[in-house]
N, C-alpha and C positions, 0 to 999 in steps of 0.2 A: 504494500500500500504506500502511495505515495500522497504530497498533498505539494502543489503546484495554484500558479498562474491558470485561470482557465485557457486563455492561448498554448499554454505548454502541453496541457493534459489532450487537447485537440490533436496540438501537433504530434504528440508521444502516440495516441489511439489512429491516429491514420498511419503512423510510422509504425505501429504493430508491437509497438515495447510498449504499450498496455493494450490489456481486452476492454477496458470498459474505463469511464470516468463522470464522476459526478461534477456537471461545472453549471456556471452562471447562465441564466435564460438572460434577453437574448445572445448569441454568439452565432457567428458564422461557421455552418457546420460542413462546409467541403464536401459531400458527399456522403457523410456520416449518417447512422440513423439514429435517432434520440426516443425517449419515450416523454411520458406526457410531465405537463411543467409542474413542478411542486410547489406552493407556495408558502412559505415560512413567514411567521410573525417577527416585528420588527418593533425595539425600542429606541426613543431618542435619547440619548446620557447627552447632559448639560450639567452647567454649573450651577450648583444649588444658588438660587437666587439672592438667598440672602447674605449668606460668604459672600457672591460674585457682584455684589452693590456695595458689600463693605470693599472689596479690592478694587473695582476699578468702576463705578457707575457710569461714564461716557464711553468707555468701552463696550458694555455689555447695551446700553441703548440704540447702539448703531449696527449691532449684532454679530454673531460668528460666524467664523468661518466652519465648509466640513468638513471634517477630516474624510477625508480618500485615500482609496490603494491607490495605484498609479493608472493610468487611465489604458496603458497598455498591457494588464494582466487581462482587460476583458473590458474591448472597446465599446461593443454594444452595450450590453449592460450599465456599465457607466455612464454613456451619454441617456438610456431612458432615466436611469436614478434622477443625472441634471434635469433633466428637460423634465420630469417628473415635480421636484421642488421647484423649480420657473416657471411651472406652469399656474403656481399659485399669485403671480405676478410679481416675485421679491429674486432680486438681482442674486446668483448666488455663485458665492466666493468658496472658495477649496483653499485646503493645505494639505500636502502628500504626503502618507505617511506612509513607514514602512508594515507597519501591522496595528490588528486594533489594542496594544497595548500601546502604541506609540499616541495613537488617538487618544484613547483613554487617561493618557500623561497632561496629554493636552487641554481636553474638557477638565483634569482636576486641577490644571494652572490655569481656567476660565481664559483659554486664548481658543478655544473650538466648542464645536458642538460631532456628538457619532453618531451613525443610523450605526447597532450593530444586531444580529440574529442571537448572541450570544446572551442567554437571561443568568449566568453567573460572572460576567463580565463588572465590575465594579468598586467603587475607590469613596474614599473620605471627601465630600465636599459636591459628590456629584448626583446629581437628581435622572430617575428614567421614568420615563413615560410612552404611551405606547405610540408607536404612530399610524397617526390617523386623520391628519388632515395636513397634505395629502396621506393615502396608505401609501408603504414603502416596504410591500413583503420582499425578502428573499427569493426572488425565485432559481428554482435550480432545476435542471433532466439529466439524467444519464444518455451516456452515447455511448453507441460502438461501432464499428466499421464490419456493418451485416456483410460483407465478403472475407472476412477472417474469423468472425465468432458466430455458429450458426444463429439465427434468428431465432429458434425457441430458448434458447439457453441464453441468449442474450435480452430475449423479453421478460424470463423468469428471472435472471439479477435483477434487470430494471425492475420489476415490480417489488422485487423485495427490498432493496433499495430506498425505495421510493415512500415504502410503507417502515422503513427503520425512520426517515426522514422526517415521516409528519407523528409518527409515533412519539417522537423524542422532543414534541415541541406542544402536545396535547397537554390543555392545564393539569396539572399533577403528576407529571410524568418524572418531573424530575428528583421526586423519590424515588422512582421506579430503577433511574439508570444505573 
């Protein structure tokens, strides 16, 4: 098992050094088959408001920026997220991080805000909430390249896959894990 760029796990599944991979909806799939889209619940972590008005109040009224992967682990995906939050009509500003604890460093020094999937993801000083206006699920499918991994064996991963996926994000589940 590996964990990757969704570009890389594309490029690795048509290159045949992986059978399958679970990556970011949308992505350009080359040929590949995918199964169907999953979609995963999403929190905003911000700066607890009242900490982030005692450190810096002009700062946080002109608002944050969001922290992002780099826009080339997975171009599509990225730009619907942007175009997703502008679509609410608010200019919106990014800082690239390298992972979401790099994010997460950042929302608890009130210089960002994270969309992350991750509901044990969290720090002193930082508030989540879910999001929901706009929603900002996760979306993810599996792919494979139906001319290397037969297609029944590769729709029986994906579904099982697919069903670990929404399984591990069902309220109370994560007693379960």
């Amino acid at each position: 098992m590996v964990t990757a760029p969704t570009a890389t796990l594309l490029t690795d599944v048509s290159a045949g050094r992986l059978d399958l991979a679970v990556v970011r909806h949308p992505a350009v799939l080359h040929g590949l088959s995918a199964g169907p889209v999953t979609l995963l619940p999403t929190w905003l972590l911000e700066p607890d408001r009242a900490e982030a008005a005692q450190r810096d109040a002009a700062h946080l009224a002109r608002g944050l920026p969001y922290a992002v992967r780099p826009r080339a682990e997975s171009p599509a995906a990225h730009d619907l997220f942007l175009d997703t939050i502008a679509g609410r009509g608010r200019r919106v500003e990014t800082v690239v991080v390298s992972d979401e604890r790099a994010g997460l460093a950042l929302v608890a020094a009130g210089q960002a805000v994270l969309v992350t999937a991750d509901e044990s993801l969290t720090a002193d000083g930082v508030s989540r909430r879910p999001t929901t206006s706009p929603a900002l699920p996760l979306r993810l499918r599996v792919v494979w390249d139906a001319r290397r991994l037969a297609a029944a064996h590769a729709a029986a991963a994906a579904e099982a896959l697919v069903g670990a996926l929404a399984s591990a994000h069902r309220p109370g589940a994560g007693a379960a894990r």
